[in-house]
Phi, psi and omega in degrees: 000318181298306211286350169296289192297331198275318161270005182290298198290332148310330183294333200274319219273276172335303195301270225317307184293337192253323137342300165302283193321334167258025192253296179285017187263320186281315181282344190257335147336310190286124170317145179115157201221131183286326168335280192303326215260292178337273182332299168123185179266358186262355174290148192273184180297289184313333175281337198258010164234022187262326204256323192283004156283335181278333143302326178061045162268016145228043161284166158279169210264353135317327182287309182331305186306303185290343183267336179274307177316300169330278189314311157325308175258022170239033151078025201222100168292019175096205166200131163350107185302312179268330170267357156088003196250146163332136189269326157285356160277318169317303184313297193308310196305294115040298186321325166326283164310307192289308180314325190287320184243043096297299189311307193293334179292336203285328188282325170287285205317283191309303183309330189248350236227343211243287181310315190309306194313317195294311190267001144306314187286335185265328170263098180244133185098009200241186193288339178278325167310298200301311196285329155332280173312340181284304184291316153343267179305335167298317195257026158261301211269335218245074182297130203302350171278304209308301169334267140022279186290333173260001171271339169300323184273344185287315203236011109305292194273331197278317177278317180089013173263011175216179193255138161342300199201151175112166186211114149291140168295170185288314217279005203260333176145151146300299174316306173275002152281299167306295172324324180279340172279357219277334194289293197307319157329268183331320183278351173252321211255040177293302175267346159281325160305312161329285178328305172285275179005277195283019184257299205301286194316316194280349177286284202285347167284291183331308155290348172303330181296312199310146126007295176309303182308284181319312194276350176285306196305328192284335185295355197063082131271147184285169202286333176309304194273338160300340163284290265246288182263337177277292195312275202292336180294326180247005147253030167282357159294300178310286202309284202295350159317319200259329181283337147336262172336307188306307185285315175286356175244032173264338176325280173343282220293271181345288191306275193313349192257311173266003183284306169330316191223045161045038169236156222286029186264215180284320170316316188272331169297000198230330171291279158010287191271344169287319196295319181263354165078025178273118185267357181278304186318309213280352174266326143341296197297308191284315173325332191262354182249348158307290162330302186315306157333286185301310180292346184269334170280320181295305175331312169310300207278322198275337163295346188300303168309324168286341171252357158207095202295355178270351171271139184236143162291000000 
């Protein structure tokens, strides 16, 4: 197992690097120019070529290329073409909010998303399997802003029990740390519960068919420890496959969730440096969410073996 992981993390340095590389190609391609957003609409030709020497954005862009890898491998993203501040100190601040409402979807998605799958699969074809699939589909078909705007208005402006928008930190109290949190939760782990759900529920019917299953019923085990310890332990690969997936495609989600409800995290930094063309920010942000990709797929495979000892590295 160590020498599995020890080539996985070797394997991330080409993806990475190929990564960069293809980031920083894809932003100094794309039209617009940060000089001009900087400047304003009243800068003259001598200003806007005043500030991109000083950016050293009219080098050509291999040398660019090469002074940013350089910098990449003395741990240094760079710095904010407009505030001027280190882009791994912009990431930590930043880091905070987001880490809060990714830990609360992951914990709300499972905790509600796993039990809904089991008892859709033990009534499966009955009226709650129907309601399950239904909320499935809703949370598949319902975009997570759409979400969003009606929990604010039902249970903000209309009820009044949570704030609109905005984020306290943990060190301001738990209660005003969380009240700020409850909404943006509900509104990210909407499609994900969906997902896992019908994942769970489409596994564990599947296994419910085995052998295995038939020889626990014939032994009298009750229908509880037949979901519980035969059924969901060996459909637990698919399921923990899809929660992999889930917890790495909350990246997406988290920039539209916060830009919604205003907080102040990564989501809302990458809408920021796109709008503003700081390309040290916006490659900074993918490289760490790239990153982010790789360690949740590595985490998938090495769990794998603890819930079905046949597979081996």
């Amino acid at each position: 197992m160590l020498a599995y992981i020890t080539r996985r993390l070797l394997a991330t340095i080409p993806v990475m690097a190929m990564v960069a590389v293809v980031v920083f190609a894809i932003l100094r391609l794309t039209p617009g120019d940060p000089a001009a957003i900087i400047a304003g609409d009243d800068a003259t030709t001598e200003q806007l070529e005043k500030i991109r020497q000083t950016m050293g954005l009219d080098k050509p862009i291999p040398l660019q290329l090469v002074q940013w890898v350089y910098q990449l491998l003395q741990g240094d993203l760079g710095v904010s073409l407009l505030s001027g501040a280190p882009v791994l100190g912009m990431i930590a601040d930043r880091m905070g909010p987001s880490l809060a409402l990714a830990f609360g979807t992951i914990v709300v998605t499972v905790s509600v998303a796993i039990p809904l799958g089991i008892v859709a699969a033990w009534k499966q074809g009955r009226m709650l399997d129907r309601a399950v699939m239904t909320f499935s589909v809703l949370g598949f078909s319902v975009p997570t802003f759409v979400v969003a705007y009606l929990l604010i208005y039902y249970l903000s402006i209309k009820m009044g029990w949570f704030p609109v928008q905005g984020y306290k930190p943990l060190s301001d109290g738990f209660w005003p740390f969380a009240q700020r949190l409850v909404l943006p939760v509900l509104a990210l782990s909407g499609v994900y519960v969906a997902l896992i759900a019908r994942i769970t529920r489409s596994s564990i019917i599947e296994v419910m068919g085995e052998d295995f299953i038939r020889t626990a019923r014939a032994k009298g085990a009750t229908e509880r420890v037949v979901l519980m310890r035969h059924a969901l332990r060996n459909a637990a690969v698919p399921i923990l496959t899809i929660i992999g997936i889930g917890i790495a495609s909350l990246i997406s989600g988290v920039v539209v969730t916060e830009s919604v409800f205003n907080l102040p995290g990564l989501g809302r930094l990458v809408v920021e440096a796109v709008l503003a063309r700081d390309y040290p920010v916006i490659q900074g942000l993918i490289l760490l969410f790239s990153f982010f990709y790789i360690f949740i797929n590595l985490v998938v495979d090495v769990l794998y073996p603890i819930f079905d000892p046949r597979i081996r590295y």
